[in-house]
C-alpha positions as CSV (number, residue, x, y, z in Angstrom):
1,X,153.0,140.5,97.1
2,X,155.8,138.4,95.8
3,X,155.3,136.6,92.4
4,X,155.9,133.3,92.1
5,X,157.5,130.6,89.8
6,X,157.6,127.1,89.0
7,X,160.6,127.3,91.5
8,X,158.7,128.2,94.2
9,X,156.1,126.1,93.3
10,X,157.6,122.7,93.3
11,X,154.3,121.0,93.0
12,X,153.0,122.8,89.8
13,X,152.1,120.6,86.9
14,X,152.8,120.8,83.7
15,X,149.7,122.4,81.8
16,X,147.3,122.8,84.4
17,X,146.4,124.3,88.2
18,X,144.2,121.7,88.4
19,X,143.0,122.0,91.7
20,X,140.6,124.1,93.6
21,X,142.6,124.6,96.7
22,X,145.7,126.9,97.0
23,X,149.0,125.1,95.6
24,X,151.4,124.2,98.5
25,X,155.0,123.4,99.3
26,X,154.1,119.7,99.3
27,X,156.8,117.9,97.1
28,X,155.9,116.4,94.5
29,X,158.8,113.0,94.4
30,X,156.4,109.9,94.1
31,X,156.7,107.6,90.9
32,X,154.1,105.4,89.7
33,X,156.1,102.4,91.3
34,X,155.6,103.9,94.7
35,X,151.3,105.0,94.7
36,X,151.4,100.9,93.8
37,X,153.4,99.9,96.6
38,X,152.0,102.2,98.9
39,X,148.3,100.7,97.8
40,X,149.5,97.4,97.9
41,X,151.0,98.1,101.3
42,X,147.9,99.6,102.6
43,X,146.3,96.5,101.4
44,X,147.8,93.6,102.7
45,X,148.4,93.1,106.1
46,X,147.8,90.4,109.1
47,X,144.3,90.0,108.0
48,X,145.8,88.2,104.3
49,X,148.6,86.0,106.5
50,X,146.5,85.5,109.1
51,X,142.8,85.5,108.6
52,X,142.5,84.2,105.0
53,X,142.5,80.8,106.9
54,X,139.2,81.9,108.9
55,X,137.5,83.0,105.5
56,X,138.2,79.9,104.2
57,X,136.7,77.9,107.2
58,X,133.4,80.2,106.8
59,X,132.9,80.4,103.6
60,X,134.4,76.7,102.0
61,X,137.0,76.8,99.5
62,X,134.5,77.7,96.0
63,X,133.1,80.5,98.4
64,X,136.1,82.4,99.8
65,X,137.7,82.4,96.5
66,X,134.1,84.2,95.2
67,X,133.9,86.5,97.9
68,X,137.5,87.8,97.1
69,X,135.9,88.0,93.7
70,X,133.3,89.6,94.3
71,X,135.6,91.9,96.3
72,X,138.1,92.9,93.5
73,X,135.4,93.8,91.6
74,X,134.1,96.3,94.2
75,X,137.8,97.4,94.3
76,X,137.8,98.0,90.5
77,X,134.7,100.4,90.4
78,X,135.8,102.2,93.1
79,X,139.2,102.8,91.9
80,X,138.0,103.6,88.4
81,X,135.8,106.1,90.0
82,X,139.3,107.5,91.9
83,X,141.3,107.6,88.8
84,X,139.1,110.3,87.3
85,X,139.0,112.1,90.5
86,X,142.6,111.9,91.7
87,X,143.3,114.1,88.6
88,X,140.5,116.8,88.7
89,X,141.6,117.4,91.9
90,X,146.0,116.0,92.4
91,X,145.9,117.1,96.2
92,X,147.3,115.6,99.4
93,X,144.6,113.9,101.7
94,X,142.1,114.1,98.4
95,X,139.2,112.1,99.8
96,X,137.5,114.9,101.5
97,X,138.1,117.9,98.7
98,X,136.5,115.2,96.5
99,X,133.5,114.9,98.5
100,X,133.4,119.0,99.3
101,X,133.6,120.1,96.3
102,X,130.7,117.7,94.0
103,X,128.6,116.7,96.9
104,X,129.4,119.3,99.9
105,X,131.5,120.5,102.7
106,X,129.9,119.1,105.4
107,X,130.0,115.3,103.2
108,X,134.1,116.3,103.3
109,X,134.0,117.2,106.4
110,X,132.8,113.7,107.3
111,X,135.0,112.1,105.1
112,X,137.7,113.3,106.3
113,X,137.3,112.5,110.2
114,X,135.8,108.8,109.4
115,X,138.9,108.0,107.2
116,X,141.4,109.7,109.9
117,X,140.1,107.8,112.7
118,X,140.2,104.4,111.2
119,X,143.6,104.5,110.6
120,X,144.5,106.1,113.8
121,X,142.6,103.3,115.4
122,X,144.8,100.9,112.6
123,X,147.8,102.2,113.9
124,X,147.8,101.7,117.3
125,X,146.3,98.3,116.6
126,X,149.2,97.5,114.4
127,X,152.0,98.4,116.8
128,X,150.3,96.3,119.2
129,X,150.7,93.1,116.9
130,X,153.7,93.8,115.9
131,X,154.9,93.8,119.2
132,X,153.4,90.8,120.5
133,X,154.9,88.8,117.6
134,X,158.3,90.2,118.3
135,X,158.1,87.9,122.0
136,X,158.7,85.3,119.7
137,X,162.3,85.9,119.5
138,X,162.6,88.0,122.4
139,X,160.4,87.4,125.0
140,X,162.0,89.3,127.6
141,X,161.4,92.8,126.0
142,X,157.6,93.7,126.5
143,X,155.2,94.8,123.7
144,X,155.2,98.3,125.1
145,X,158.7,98.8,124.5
146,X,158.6,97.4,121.0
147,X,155.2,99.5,120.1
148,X,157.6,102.6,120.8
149,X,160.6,101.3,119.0
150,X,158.0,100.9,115.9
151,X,156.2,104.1,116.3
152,X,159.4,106.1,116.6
153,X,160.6,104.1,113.2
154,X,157.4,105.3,111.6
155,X,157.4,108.6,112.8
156,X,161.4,109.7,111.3
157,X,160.5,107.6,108.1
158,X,157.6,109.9,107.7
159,X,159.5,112.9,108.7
160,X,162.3,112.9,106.3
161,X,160.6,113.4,103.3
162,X,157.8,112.0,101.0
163,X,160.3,110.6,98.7
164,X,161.8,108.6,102.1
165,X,158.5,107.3,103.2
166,X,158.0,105.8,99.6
167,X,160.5,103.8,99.1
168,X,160.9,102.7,102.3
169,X,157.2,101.5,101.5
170,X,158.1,100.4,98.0
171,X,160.6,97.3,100.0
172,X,158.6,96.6,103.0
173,X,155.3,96.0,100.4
174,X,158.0,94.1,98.2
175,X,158.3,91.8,101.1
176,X,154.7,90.8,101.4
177,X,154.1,90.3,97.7
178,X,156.8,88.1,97.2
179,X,156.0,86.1,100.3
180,X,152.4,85.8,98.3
181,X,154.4,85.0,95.1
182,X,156.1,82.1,97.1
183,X,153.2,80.5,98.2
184,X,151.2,80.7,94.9
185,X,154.1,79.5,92.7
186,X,155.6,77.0,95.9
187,X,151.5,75.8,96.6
188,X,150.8,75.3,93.0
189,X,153.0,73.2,92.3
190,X,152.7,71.1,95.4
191,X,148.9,71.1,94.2
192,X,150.0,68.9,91.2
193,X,152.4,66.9,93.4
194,X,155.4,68.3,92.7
195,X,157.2,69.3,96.4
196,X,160.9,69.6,95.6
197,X,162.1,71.3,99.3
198,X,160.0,68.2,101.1
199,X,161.3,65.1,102.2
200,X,157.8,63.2,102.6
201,X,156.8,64.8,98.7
202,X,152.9,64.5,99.5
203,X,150.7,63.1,96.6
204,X,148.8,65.8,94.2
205,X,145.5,66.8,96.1
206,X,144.4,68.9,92.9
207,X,141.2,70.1,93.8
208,X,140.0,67.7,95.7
209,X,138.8,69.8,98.8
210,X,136.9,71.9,97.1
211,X,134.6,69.2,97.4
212,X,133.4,69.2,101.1
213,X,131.2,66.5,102.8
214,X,128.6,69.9,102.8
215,X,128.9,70.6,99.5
216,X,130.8,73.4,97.4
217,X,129.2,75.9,99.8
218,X,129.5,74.4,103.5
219,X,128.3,77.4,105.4
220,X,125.4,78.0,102.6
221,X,125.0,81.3,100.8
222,X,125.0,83.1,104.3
223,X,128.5,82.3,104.4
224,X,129.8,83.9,101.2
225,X,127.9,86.8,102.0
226,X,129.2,87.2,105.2
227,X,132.6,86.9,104.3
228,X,132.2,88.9,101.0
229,X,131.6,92.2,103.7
230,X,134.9,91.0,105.4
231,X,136.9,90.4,102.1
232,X,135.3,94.2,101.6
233,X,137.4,95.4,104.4
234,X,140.8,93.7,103.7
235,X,140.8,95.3,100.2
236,X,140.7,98.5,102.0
237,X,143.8,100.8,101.9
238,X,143.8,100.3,97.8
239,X,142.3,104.1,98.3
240,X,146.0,105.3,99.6
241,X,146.4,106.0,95.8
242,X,144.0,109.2,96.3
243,X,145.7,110.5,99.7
244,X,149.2,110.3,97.6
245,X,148.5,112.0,94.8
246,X,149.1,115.5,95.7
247,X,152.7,114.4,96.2
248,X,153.1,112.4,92.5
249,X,155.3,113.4,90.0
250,X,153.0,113.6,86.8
251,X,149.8,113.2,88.2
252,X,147.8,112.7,84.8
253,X,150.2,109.8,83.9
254,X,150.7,108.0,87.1
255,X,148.0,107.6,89.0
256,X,145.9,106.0,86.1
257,X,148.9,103.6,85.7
258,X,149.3,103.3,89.3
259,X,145.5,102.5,89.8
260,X,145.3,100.0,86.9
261,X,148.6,97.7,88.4
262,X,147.2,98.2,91.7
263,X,143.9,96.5,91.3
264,X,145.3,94.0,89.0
265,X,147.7,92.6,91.7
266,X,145.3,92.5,94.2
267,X,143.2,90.4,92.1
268,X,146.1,88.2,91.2
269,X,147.8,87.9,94.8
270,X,144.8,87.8,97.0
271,X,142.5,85.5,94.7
272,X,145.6,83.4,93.8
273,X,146.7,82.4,97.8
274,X,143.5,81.8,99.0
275,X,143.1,79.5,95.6
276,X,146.1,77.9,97.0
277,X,145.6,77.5,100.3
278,X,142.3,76.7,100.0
279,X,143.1,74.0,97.6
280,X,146.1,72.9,99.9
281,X,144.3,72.9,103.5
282,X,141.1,71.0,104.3
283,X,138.8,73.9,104.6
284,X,137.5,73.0,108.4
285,X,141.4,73.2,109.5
286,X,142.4,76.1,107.7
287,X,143.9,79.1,109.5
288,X,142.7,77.6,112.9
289,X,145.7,76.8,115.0
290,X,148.0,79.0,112.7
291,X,148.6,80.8,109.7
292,X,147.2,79.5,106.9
293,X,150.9,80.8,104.9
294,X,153.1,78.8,107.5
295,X,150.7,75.6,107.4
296,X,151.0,75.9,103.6
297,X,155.3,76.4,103.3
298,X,155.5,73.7,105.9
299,X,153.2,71.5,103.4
300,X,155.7,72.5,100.3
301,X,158.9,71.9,103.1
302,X,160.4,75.5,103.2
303,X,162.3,75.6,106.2
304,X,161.7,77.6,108.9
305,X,158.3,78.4,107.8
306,X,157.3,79.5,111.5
307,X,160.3,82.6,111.5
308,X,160.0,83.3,108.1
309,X,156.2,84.1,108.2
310,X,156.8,85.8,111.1
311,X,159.2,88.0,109.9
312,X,156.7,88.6,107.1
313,X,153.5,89.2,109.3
314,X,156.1,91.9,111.3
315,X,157.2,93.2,108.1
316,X,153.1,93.2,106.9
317,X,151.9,95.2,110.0
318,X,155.0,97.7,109.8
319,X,153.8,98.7,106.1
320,X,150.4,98.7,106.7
321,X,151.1,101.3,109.7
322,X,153.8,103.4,107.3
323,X,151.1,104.7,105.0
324,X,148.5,104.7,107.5
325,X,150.5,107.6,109.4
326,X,151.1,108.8,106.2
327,X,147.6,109.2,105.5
328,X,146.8,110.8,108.9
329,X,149.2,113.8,108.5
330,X,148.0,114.7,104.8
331,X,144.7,114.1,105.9
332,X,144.9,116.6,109.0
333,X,146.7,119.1,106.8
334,X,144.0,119.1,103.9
335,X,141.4,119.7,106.6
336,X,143.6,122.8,108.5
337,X,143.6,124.2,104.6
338,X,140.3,124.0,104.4
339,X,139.6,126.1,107.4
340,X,138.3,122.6,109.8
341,X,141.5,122.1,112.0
342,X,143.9,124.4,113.5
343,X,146.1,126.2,111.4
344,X,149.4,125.3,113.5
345,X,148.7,121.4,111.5
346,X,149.4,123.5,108.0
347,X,153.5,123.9,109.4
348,X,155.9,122.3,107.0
349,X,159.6,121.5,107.3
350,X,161.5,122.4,104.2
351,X,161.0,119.1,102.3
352,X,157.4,119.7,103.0
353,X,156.2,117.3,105.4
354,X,152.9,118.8,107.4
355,X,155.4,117.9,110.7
356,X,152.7,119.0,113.1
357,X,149.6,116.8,111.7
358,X,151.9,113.9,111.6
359,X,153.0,114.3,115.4
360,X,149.4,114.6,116.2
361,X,148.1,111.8,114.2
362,X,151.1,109.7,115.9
363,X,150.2,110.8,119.3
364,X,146.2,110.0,118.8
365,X,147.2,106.6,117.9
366,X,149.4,106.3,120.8
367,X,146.0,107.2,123.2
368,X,143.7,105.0,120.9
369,X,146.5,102.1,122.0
370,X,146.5,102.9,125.4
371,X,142.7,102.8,125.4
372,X,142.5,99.7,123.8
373,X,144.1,98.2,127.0
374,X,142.4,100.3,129.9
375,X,139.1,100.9,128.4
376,X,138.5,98.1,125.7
377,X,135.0,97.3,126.5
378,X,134.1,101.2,125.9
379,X,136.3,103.8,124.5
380,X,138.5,101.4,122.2
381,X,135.4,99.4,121.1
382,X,134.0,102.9,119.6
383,X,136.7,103.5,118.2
384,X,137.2,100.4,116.6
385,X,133.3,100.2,115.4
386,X,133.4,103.4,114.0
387,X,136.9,102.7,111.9
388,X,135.4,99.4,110.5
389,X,132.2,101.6,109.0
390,X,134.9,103.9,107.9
391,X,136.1,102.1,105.0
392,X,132.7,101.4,103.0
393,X,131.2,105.2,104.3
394,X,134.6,106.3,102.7
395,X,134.3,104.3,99.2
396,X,130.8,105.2,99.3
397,X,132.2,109.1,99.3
398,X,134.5,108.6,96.6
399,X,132.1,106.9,94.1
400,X,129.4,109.0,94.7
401,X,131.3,112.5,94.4
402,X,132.5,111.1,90.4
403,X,128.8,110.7,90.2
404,X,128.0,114.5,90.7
405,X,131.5,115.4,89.7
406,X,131.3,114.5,86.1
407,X,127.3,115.7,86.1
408,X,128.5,119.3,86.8
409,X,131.2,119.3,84.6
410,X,129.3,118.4,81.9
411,X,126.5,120.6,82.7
412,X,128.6,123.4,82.7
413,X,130.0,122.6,79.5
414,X,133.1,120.6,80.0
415,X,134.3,118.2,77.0
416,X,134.9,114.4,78.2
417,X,137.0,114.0,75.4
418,X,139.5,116.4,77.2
419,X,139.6,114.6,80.4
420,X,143.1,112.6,80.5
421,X,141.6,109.5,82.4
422,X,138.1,109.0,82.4
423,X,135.7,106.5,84.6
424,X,134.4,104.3,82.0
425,X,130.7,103.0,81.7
426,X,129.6,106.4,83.3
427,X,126.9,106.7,85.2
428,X,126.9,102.6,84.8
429,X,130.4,102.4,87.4
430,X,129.5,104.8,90.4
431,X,126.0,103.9,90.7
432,X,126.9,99.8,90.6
433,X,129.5,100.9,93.2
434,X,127.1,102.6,95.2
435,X,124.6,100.3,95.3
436,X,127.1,97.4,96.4
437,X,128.5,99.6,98.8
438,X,125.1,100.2,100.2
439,X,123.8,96.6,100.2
440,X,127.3,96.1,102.6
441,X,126.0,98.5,104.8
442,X,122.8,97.1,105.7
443,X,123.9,93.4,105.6
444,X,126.2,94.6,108.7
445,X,122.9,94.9,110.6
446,X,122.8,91.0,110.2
447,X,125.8,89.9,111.0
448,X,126.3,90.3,115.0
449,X,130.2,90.4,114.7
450,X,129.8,93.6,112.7
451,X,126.5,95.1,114.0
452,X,128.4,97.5,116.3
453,X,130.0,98.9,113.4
454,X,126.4,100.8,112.6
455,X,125.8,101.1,116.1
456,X,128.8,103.9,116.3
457,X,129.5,104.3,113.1
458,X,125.8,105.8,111.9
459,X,125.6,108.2,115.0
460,X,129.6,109.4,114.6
461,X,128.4,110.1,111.2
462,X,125.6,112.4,111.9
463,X,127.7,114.1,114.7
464,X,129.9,115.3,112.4
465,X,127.7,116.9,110.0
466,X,125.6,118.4,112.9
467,X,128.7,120.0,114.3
468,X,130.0,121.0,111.0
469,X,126.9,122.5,110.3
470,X,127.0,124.6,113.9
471,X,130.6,125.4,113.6
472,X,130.6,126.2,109.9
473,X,127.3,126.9,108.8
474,X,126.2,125.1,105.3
475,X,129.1,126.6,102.9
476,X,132.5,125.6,105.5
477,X,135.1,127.7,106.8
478,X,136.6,129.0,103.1
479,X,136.3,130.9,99.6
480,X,136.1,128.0,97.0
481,X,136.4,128.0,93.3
482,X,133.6,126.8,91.3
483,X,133.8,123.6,89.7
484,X,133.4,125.4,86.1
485,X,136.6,127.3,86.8
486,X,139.4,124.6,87.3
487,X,141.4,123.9,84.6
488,X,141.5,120.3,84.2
489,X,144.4,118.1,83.6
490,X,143.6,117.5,79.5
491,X,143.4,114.1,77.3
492,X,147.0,115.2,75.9
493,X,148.7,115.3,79.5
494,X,148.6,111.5,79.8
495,X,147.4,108.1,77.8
496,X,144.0,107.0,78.2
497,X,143.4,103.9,80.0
């Protein structure tokens, strides 16, 4: 057999194999400045420019702003818990070989599918959007046509090379955060009364509508609850972080720094608009004929508010759909290396992109958009129910397989001190997590805009591990490595957080 080198190996790091699958030509080219933007690109899409008007209107102004609270907390546990394990295990499409390895294959095995669909189902969604806000400008050209244009975009950014694909997401996510950065800085002033672009210059408001002829809680505790499941789902995509990480330069010191700025900026961009907008916009009007950005830039007197947000929305949806095909393909190739897809997915081109799971993950999500319009009421409503219950079953993975993660490593005699990021407050974090997690799940059962989620979700759930189970048997497809024989990235590869 051939022996092989660090040149061979381009994804080897410096001091460690830590990882308990076979290293791969997957190229290793991703800075710190590009897992962020990919998070943060993952993160905010329509449902910030567009729905955070409809949150408002449920919730009041005092409650939307705590349910996004509540939300970034729920973000931070989870992505303390995904620190630790993005470096025991610095692999492409991570979630699942988290789950296999400390909980089980058949709990990967799961993982895996729930977190492919949803953003399969995402993606076609997206493109759909996208194209319908296109008519804007040109009406002639129908949304098919543009939903092609943008998936073939998507598709050669993807295909070039990992380096490519993140910093093309790096400036479309730069984009959306500074259209966030506008409104907070343009909105807060205007809160105080001070409106330079505006000809009428409209009189401080402060915080007077927070203050509602209801009360500080106009839909009632309900509300906030309610909403706090949705603001659950908007934060989702922060978890990109893990699916990139077999593809970071310096694993042990990015993805802790990466992690840290990520949640951060959430908290400070998606807590600090809807302060402002709620502040801004009565909270019974908000987000109800339009965006609740446009109403808010045509308040301060930017001009051409309508196109810019537009542009912006476009730009949003585009992002959002870059690193969800991104996370399709490294999600299809970790399973074919496990043994649980074809092997033809594992084909690379020689900058290591897994070409074939990326054209199949592009094609699924060209059927789940065509289903969406000929089968709506059945096929694409499945679809979409089981991809909502995706994104909490898939959190719930991550936090819970750092849970028996660190338990084995310590029981078989592993030194915390060693680890170069570790989840702090342990077992306090992934069982808090958990338990919010959980409380989500079953509050879906009382909401009746979400209740199809468990519906589909529950049952797609249990067909996978019954058909893992007949296909695989209880141990999956492959040879693993035991837990007690990785050799973990160490405290002296990277700064504790």
């Amino acid at each position: 057999m051939r022996s092989t080198s660090t040149q061979d190996l381009p994804n080897v790091l410096p001091h460690t194999t830590a990882t308990q699958v076979p290293l791969r030509r997957l190229q290793r080219s991703m800075d710190a400045r590009h897992l962020i933007m990919i998070a943060l690109g993952g993160v905010i899409g329509s449902g910030l420019f567009l729905s955070s008007g409809y949150t408002i209107n449920q919730a009041g102004p005092l409650g939307a702003i705590i349910a996004y609270l509540v939300g970034a907390v729920v973000v931070y546990l989870v992505m303390a818990c995904l620190g630790e394990l993005a470096i025991a295990y610095p692999v492409s499409g991570a979630f699942h070989i988290y789950a296999a390895r400390s909980i089980g294959p058949a709990t990967g095995f799961t993982t895996a599918w729930l977190y492919w669909l949803c953003w399969v189902v995402a993606l076609g969604s997206e493109f759909t959007a996208a194209g319908i806000l296109m008519q804007r400008w040109f009406p002639a050209v129908p949304v098919w046509l543009w939903c092609l244009i943008f998936a073939a975009t998507l598709f050669t950014i993807n295909a070039i090379s990992a380096r490519v694909f993140g910093e093309t997401e790096f400036w479309l996510s730069l984009v959306k955060v500074l259209a966030i950065v506008a409104l907070i800085v343009l909105g807060g002033a205007a809160i105080f009364g001070f409106t330079p672009l505006s000809t009428e210059h409209p009189a401080a408001v402060l915080f007077s509508n927070f203050q509602t002829p209801a009360g500080l809680f106009p839909g009632g505790v309900g509300g906030v609850v309610v909403t706090s499941l949705a603001v659950f789902y908007a934060f989702s995509g922060s978890e990109l972080i893990g699916v990139a990480a077999g593809e970071t330069k310096d694993p042990a010191k990015n993805i802790p720094r990466a992690l840290r700025s990520t949640v951060l900026r959430l908290l400070v961009l998606f807590v600090g608009s809807i302060t402002v907008i709620a502040a801004i916009l009565p909270y019974d009007q908000a987000g109800l004929t339009s965006s609740p950005f446009v109403d808010v830039f045509q308040y301060v007197g930017v001009p051409f508010a309508a196109d810019i947000m537009n542009f912006v929305i476009i730009t949003a949806l585009l992002s959002a759909g870059n690193s969800g095909l991104f996370s399709c393909a490294r999600m299809l190739f970790s399973l074919a290396e496990e043994g649980h897809a074809p092997k033809a997915l594992l084909r690379l081109t020689p900058r290591g992109i897994p070409i074939v799971a990326l054209s199949v993950s592009l094609a699924l999500a060209l059927v789940s958009l065509l289903s969406s319009i000929i089968a709506a009421e059945t096929v694409y409503l499945v679809l979409v129910s089981v991809a909502g219950f995706a994104v909490v079953a898939v959190w719930m993975s991550i936090v819970a397989s750092l849970y028996f993660h660190r338990r084995r490593f310590v029981r078989d005699g592993g030194d915390i001190g060693t680890l170069a990021y570790r989840t702090p407050l342990f077992p306090v974090v992934p069982i808090v997590a958990f338990a919010l997690l959980l409380i989500s799940i079953v509050a879906i059962a009382f909401d009746p805009n979400q209740v199809a989620a468990l519906y589909f979700g529950v049952p797609f759930v249990a067909a996978c591990y019954l058909f893992f189970w007949w296909r695989y048997g209880r141990r999956g497809a492959t040879h693993r490595v035991a837990v007690s024989e990785e050799a973990p990235v160490t405290a002296n590869d990277a700064p504790q957080a």
